[in-house]
Gaussian input, Z-matrix of N, CA and C with variables (Angstrom, degrees):
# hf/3-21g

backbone

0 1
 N
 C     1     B1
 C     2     B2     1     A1
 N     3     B3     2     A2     1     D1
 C     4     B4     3     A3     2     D2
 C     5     B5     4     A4     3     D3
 N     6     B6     5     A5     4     D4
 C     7     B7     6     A6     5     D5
 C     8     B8     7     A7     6     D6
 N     9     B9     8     A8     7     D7
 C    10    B10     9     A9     8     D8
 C    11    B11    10    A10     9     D9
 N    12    B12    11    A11    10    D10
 C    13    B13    12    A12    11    D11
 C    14    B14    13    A13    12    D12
 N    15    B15    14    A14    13    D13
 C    16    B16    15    A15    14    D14
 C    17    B17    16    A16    15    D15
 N    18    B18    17    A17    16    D16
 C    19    B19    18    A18    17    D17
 C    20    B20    19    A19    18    D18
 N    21    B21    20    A20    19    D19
 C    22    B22    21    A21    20    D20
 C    23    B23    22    A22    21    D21
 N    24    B24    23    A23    22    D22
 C    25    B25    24    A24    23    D23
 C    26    B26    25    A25    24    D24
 N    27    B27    26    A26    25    D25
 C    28    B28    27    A27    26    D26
 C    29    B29    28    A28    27    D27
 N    30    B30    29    A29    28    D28
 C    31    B31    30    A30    29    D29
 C    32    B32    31    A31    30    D30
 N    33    B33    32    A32    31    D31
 C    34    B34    33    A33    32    D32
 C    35    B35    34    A34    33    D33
 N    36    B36    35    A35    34    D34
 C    37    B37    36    A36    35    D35
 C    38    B38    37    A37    36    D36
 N    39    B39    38    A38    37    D37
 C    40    B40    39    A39    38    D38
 C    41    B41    40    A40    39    D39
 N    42    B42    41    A41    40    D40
 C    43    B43    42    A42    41    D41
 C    44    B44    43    A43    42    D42
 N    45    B45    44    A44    43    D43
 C    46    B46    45    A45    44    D44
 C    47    B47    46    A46    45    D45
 N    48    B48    47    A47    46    D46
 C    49    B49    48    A48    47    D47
 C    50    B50    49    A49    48    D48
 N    51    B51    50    A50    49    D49
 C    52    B52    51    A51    50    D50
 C    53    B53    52    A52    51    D51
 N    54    B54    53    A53    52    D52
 C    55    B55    54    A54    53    D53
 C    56    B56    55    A55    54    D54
 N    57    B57    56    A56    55    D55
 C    58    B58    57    A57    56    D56
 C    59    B59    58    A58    57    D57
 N    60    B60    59    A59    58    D58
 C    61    B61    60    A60    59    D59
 C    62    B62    61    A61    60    D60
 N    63    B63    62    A62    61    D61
 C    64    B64    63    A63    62    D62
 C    65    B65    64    A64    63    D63
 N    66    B66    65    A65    64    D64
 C    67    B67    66    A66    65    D65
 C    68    B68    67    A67    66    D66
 N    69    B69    68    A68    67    D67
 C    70    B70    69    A69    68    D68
 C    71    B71    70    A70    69    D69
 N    72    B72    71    A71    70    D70
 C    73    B73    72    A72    71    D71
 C    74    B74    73    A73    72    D72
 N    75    B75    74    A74    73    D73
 C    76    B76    75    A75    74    D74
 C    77    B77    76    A76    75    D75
 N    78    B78    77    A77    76    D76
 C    79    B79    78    A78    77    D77
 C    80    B80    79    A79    78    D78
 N    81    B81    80    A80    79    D79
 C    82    B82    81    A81    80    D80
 C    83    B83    82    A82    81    D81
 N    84    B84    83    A83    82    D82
 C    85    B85    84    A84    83    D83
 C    86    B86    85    A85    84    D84
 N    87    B87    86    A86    85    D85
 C    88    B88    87    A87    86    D86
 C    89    B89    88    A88    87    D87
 N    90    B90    89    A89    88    D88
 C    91    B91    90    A90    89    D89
 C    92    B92    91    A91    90    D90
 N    93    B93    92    A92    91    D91
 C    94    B94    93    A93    92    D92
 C    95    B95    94    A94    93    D93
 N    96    B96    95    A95    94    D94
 C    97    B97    96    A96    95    D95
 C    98    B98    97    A97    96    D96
 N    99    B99    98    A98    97    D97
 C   100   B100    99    A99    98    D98
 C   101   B101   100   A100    99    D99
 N   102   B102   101   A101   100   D100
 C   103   B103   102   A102   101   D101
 C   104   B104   103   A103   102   D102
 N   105   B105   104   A104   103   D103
 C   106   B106   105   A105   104   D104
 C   107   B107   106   A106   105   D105
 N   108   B108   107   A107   106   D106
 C   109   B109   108   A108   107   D107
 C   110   B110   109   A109   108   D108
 N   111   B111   110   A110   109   D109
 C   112   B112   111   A111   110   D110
 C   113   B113   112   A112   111   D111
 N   114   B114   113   A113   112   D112
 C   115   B115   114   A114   113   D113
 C   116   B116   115   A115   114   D114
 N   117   B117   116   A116   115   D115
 C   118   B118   117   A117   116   D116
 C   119   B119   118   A118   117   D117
 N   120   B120   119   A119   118   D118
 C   121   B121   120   A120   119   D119
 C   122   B122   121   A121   120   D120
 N   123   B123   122   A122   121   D121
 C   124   B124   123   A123   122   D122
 C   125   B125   124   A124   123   D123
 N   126   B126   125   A125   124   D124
 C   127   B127   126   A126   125   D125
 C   128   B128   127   A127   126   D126
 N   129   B129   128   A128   127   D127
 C   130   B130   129   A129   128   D128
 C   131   B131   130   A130   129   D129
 N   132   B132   131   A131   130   D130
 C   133   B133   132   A132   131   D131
 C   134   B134   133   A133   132   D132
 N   135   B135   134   A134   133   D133
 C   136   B136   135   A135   134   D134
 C   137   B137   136   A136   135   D135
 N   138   B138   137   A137   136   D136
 C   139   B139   138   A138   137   D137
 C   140   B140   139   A139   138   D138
 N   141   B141   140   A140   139   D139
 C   142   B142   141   A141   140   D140
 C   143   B143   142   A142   141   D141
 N   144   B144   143   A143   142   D142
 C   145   B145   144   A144   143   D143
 C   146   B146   145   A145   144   D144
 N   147   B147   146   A146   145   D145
 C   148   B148   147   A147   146   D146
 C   149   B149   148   A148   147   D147
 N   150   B150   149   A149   148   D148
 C   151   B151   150   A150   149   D149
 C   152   B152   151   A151   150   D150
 N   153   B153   152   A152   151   D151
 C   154   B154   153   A153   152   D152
 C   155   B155   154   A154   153   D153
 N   156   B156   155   A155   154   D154
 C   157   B157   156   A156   155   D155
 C   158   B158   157   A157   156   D156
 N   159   B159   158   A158   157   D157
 C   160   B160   159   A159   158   D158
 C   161   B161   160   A160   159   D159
 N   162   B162   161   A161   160   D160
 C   163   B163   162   A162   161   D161
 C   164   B164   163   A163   162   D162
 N   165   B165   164   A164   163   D163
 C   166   B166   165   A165   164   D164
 C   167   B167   166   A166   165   D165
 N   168   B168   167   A167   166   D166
 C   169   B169   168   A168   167   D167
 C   170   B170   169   A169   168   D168
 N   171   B171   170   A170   169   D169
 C   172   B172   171   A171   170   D170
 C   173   B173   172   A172   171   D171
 N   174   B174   173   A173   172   D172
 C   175   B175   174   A174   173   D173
 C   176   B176   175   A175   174   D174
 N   177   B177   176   A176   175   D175
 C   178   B178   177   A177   176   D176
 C   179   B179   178   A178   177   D177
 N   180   B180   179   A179   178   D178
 C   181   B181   180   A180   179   D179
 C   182   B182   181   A181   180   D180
 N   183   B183   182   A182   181   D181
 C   184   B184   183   A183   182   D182
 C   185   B185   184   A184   183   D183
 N   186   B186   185   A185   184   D184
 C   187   B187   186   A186   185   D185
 C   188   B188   187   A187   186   D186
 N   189   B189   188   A188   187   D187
 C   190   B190   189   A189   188   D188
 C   191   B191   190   A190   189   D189
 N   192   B192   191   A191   190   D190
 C   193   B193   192   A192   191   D191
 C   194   B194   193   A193   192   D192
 N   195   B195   194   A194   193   D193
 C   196   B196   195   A195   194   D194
 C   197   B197   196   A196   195   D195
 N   198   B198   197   A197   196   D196
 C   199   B199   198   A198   197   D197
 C   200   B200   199   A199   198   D198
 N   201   B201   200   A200   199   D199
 C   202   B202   201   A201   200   D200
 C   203   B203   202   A202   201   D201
 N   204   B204   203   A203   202   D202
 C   205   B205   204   A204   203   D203
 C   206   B206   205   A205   204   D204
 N   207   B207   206   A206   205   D205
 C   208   B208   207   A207   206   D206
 C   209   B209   208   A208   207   D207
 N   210   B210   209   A209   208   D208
 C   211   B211   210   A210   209   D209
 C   212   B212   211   A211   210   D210
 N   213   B213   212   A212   211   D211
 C   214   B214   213   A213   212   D212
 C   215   B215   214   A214   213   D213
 N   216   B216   215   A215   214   D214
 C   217   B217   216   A216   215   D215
 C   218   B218   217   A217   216   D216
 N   219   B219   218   A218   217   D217
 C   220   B220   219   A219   218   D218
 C   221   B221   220   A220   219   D219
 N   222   B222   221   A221   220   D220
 C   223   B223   222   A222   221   D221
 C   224   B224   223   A223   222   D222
 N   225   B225   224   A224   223   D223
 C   226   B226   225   A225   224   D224
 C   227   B227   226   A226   225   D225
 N   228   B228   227   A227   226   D226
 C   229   B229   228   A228   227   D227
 C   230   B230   229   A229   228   D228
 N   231   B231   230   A230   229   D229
 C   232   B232   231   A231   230   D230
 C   233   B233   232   A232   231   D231
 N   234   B234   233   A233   232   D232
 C   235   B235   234   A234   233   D233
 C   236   B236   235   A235   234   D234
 N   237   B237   236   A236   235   D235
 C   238   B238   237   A237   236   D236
 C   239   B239   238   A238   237   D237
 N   240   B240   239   A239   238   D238
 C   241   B241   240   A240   239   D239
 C   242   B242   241   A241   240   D240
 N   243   B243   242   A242   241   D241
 C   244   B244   243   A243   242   D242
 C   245   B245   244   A244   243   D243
 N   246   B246   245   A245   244   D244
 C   247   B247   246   A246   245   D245
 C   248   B248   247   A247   246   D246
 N   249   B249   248   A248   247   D247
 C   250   B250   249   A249   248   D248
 C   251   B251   250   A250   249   D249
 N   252   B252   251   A251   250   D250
 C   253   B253   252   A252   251   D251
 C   254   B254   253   A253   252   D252
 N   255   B255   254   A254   253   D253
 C   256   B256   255   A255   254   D254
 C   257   B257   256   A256   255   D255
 N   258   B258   257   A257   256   D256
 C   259   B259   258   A258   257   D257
 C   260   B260   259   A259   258   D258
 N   261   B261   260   A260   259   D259
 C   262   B262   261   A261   260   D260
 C   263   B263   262   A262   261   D261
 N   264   B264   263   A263   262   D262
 C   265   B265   264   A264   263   D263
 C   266   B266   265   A265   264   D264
 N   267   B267   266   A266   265   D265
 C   268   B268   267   A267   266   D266
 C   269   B269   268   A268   267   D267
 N   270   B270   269   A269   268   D268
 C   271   B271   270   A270   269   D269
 C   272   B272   271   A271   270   D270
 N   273   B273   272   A272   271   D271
 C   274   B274   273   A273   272   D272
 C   275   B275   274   A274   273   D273
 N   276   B276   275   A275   274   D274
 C   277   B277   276   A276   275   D275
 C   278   B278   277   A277   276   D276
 N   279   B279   278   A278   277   D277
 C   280   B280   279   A279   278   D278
 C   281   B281   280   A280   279   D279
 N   282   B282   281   A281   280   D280
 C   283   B283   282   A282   281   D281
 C   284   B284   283   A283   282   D282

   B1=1.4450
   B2=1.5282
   B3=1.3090
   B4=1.5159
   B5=1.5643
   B6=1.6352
   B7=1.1674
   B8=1.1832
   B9=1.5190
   B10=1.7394
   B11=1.1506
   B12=1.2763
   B13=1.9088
   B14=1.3894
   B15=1.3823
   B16=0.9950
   B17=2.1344
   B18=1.6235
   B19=1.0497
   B20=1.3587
   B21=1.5153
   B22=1.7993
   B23=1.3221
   B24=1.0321
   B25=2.2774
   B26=1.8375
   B27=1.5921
   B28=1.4917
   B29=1.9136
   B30=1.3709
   B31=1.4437
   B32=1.6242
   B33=1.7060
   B34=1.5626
   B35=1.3533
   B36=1.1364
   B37=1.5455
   B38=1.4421
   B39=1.2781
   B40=1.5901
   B41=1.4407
   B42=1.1025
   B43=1.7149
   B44=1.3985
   B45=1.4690
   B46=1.2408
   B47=1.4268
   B48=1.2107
   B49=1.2095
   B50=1.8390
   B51=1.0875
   B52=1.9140
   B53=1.5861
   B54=1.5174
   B55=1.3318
   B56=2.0368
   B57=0.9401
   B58=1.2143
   B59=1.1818
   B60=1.2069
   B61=1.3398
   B62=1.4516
   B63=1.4394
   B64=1.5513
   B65=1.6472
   B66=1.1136
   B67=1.6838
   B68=1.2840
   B69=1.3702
   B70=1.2573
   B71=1.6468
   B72=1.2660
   B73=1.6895
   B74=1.7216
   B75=1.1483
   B76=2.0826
   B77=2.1932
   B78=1.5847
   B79=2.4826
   B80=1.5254
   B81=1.4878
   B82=1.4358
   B83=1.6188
   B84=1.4887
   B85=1.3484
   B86=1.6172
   B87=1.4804
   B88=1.2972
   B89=1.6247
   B90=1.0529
   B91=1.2340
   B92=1.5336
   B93=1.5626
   B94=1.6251
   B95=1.7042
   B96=1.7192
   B97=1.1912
   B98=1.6272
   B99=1.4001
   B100=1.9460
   B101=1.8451
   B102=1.0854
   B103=1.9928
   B104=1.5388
   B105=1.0168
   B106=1.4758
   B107=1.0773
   B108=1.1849
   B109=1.0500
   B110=1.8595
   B111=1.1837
   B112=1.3106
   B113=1.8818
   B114=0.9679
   B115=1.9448
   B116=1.4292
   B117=1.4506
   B118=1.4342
   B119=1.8174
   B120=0.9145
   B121=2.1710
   B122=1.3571
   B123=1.0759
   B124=2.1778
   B125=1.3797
   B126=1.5493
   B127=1.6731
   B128=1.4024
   B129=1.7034
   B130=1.4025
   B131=1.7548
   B132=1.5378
   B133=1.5335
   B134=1.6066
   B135=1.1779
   B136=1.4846
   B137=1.7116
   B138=1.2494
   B139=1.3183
   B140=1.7151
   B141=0.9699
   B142=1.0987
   B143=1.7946
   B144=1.1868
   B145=1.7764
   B146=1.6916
   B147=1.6771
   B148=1.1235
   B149=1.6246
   B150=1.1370
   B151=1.2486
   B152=1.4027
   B153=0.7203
   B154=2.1852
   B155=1.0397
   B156=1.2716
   B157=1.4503
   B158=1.4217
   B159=1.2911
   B160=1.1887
   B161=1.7728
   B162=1.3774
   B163=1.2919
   B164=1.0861
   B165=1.5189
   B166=1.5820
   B167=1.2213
   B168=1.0025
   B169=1.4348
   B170=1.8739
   B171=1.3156
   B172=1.9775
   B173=1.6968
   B174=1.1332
   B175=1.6432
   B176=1.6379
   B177=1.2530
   B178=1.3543
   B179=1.5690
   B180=1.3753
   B181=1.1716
   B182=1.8705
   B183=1.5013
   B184=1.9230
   B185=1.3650
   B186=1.2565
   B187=1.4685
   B188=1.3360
   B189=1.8871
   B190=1.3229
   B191=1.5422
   B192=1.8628
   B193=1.6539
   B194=1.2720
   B195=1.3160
   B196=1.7402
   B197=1.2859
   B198=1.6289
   B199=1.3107
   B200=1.7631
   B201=0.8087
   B202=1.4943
   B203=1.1122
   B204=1.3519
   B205=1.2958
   B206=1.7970
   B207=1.7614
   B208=1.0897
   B209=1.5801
   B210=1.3373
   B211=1.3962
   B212=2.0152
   B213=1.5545
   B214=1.0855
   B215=1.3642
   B216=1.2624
   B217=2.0615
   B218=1.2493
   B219=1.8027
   B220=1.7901
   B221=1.5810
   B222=1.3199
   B223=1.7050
   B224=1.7597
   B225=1.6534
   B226=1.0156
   B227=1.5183
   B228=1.2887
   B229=1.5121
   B230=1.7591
   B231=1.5877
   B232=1.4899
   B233=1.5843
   B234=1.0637
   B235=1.6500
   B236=1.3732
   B237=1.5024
   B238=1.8662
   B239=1.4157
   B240=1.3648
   B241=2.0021
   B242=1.2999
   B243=1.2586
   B244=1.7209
   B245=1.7103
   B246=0.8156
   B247=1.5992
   B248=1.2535
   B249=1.6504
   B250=1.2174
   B251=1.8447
   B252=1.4653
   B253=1.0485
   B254=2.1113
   B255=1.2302
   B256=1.2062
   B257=1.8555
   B258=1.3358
   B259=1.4696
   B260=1.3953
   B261=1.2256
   B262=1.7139
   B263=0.9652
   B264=1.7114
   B265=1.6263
   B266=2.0706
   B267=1.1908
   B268=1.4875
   B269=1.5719
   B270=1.3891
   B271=1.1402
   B272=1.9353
   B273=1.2889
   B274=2.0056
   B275=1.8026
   B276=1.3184
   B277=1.0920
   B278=1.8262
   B279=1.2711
   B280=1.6415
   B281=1.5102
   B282=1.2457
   B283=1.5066
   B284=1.7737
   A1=108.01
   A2=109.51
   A3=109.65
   A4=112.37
   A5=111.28
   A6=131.04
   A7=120.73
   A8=130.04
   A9=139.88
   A10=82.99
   A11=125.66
   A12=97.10
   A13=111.32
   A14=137.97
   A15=129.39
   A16=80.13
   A17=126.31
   A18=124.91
   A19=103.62
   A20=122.01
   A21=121.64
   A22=111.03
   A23=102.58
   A24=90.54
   A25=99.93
   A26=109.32
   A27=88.43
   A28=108.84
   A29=123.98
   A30=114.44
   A31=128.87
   A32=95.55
   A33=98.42
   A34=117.23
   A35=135.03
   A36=131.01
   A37=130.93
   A38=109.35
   A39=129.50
   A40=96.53
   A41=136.68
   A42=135.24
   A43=95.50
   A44=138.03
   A45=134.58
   A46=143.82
   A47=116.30
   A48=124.13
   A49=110.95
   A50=98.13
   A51=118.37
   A52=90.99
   A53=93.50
   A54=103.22
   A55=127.45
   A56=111.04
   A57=117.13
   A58=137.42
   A59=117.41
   A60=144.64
   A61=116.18
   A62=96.20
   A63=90.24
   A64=103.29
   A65=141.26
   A66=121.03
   A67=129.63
   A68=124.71
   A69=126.46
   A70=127.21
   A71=111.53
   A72=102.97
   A73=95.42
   A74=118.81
   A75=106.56
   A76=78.22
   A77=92.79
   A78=85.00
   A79=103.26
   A80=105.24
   A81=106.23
   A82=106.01
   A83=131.17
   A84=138.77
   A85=117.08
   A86=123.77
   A87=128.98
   A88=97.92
   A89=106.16
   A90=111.13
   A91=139.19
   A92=92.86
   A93=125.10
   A94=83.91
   A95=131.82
   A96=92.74
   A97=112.16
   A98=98.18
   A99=97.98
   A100=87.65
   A101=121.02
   A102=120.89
   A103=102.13
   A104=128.49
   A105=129.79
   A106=110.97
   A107=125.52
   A108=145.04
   A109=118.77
   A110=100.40
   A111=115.58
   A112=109.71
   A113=97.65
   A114=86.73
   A115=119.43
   A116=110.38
   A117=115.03
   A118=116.04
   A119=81.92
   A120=94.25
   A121=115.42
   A122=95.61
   A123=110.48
   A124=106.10
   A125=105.16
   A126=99.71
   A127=86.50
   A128=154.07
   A129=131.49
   A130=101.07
   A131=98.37
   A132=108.81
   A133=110.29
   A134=118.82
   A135=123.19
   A136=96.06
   A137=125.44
   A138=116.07
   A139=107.21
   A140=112.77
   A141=118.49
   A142=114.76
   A143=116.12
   A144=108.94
   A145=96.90
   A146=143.27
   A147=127.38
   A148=98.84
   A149=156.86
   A150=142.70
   A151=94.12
   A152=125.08
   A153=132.78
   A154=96.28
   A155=119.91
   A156=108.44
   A157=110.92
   A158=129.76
   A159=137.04
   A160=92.79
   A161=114.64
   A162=137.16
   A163=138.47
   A164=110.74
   A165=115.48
   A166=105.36
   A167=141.32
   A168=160.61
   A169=103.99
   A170=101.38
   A171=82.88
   A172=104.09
   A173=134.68
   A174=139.11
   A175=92.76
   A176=120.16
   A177=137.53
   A178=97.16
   A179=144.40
   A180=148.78
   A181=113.45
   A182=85.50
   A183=76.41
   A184=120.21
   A185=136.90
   A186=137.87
   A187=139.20
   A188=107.59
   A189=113.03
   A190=110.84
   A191=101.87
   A192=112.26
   A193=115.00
   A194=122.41
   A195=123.90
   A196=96.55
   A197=127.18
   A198=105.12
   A199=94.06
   A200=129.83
   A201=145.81
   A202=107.07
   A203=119.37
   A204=129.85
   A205=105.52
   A206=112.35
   A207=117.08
   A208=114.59
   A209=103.83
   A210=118.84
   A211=100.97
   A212=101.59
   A213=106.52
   A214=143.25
   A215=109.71
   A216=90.22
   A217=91.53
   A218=86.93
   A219=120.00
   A220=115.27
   A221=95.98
   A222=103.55
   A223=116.70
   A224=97.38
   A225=119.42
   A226=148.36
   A227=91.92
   A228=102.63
   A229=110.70
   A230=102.37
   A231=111.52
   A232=114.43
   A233=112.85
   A234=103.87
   A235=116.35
   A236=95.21
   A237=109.06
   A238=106.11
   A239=106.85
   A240=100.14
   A241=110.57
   A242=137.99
   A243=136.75
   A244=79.43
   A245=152.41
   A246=148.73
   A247=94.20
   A248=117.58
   A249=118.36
   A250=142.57
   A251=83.67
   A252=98.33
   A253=104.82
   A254=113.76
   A255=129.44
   A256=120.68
   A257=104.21
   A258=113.03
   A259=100.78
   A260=121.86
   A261=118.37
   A262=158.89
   A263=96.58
   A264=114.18
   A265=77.27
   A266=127.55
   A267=136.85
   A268=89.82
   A269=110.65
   A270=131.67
   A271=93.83
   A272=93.42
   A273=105.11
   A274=110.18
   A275=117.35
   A276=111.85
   A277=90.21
   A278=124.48
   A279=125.73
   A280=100.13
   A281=124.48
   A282=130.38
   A283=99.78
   D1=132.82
   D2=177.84
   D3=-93.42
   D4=116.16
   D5=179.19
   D6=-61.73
   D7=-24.25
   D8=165.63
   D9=-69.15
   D10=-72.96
   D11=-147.81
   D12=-70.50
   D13=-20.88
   D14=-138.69
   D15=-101.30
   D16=-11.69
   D17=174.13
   D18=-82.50
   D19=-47.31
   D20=176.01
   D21=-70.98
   D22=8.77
   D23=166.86
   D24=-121.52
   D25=-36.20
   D26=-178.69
   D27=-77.80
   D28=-6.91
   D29=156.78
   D30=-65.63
   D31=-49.02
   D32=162.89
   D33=-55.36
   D34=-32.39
   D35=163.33
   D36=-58.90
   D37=-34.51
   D38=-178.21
   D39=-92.16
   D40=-20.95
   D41=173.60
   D42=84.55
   D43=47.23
   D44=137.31
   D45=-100.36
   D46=135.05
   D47=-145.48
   D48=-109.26
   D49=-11.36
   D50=-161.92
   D51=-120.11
   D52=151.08
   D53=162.82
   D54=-91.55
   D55=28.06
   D56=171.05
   D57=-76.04
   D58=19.43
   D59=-156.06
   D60=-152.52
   D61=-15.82
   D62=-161.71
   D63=-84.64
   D64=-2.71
   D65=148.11
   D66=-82.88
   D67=-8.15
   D68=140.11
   D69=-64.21
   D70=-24.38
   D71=179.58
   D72=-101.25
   D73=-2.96
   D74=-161.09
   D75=-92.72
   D76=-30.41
   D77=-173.98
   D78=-66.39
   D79=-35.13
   D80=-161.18
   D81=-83.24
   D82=-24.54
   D83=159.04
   D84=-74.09
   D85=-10.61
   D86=166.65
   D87=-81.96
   D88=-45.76
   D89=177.54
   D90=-30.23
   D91=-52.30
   D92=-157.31
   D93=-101.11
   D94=-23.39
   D95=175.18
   D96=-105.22
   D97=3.03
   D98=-176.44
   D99=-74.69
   D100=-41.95
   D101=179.33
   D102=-44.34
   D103=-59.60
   D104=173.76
   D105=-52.80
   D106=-107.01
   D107=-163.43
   D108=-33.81
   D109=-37.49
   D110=-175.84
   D111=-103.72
   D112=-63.70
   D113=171.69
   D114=-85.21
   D115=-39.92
   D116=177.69
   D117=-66.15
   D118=-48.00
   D119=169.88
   D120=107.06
   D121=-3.30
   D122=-179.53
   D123=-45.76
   D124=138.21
   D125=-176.37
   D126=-90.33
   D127=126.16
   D128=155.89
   D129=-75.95
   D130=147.36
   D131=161.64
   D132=-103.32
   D133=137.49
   D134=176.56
   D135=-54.69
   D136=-55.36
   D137=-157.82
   D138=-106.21
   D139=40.17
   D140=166.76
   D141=-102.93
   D142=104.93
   D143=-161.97
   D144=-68.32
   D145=-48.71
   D146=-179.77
   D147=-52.41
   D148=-48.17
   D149=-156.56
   D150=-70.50
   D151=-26.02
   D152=-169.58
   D153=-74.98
   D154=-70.61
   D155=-163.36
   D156=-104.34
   D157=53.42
   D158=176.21
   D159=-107.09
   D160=-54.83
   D161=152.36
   D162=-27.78
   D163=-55.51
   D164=141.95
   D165=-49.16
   D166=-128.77
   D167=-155.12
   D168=-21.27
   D169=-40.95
   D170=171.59
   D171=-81.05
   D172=-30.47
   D173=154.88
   D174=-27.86
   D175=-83.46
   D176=-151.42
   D177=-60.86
   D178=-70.29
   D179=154.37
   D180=-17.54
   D181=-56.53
   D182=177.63
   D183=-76.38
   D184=-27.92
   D185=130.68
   D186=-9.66
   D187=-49.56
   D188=-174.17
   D189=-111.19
   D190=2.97
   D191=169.84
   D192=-115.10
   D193=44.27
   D194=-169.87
   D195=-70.81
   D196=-0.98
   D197=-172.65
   D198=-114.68
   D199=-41.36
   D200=-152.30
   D201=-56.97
   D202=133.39
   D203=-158.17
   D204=-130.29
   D205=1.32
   D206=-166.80
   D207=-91.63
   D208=-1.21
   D209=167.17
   D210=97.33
   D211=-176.38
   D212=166.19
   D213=-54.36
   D214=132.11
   D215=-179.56
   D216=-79.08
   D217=174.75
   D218=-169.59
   D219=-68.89
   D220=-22.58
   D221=-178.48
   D222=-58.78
   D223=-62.40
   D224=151.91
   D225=-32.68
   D226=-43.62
   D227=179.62
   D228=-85.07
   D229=-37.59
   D230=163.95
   D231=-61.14
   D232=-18.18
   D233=175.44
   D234=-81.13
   D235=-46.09
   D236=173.82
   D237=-48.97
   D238=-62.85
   D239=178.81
   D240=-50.42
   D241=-24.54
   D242=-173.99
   D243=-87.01
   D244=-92.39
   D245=-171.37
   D246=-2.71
   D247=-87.12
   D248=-178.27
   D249=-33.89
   D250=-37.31
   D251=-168.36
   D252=-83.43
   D253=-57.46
   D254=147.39
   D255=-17.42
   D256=-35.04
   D257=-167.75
   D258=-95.79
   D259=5.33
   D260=-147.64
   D261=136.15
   D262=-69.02
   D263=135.00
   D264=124.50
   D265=-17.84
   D266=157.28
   D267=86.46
   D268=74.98
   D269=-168.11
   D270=-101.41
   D271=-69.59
   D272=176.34
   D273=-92.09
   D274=32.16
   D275=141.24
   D276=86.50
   D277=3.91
   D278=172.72
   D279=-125.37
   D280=86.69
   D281=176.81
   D282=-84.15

């Protein structure tokens, strides 16, 4: 997964234009894909555009919920199960 773009689309989303931010959103997008990939089990494909912007948008969400404690929205969480499910369903242990 490419970490520039996936930082120049979740800024274009957040309406930022400057880089002053950008080591806070590049930890919090390392973040969101070491959670996958590593606890969650998601294989990401670089060229897969739902894997892209699934990423964006939980990037962008975890950004604008640093406080929220109410958990994931439904949108989200329905995408993650299509991840899962899409990947396999983590039948042999590679979801």
């Amino acid at each position: 997964m490419d970490k520039d773009q996936v930082l120049q689309l979740v800024k274009a989303r957040l309406g930022i234009s400057t880089a002053v931010r950008d080591t806070y959103l590049t930890a919090i997008i390392n973040g969101v894909i070491t959670e996958l990939t590593g606890e969650k089990g998601v294989n990401l494909q670089a060229e897969n555009a739902n894997h892209l912007m699934f990423v964006v948008d939980y990037s962008t969400w975890r950004y604008q919920n640093k406080d929220n404690t109410a958990g994931l929205p439904r949108h989200l969480q329905f995408r993650l199960h299509n991840l899962f499910i899409h990947n396999g369903g983590g039948a042999d242990g590679d979801v």
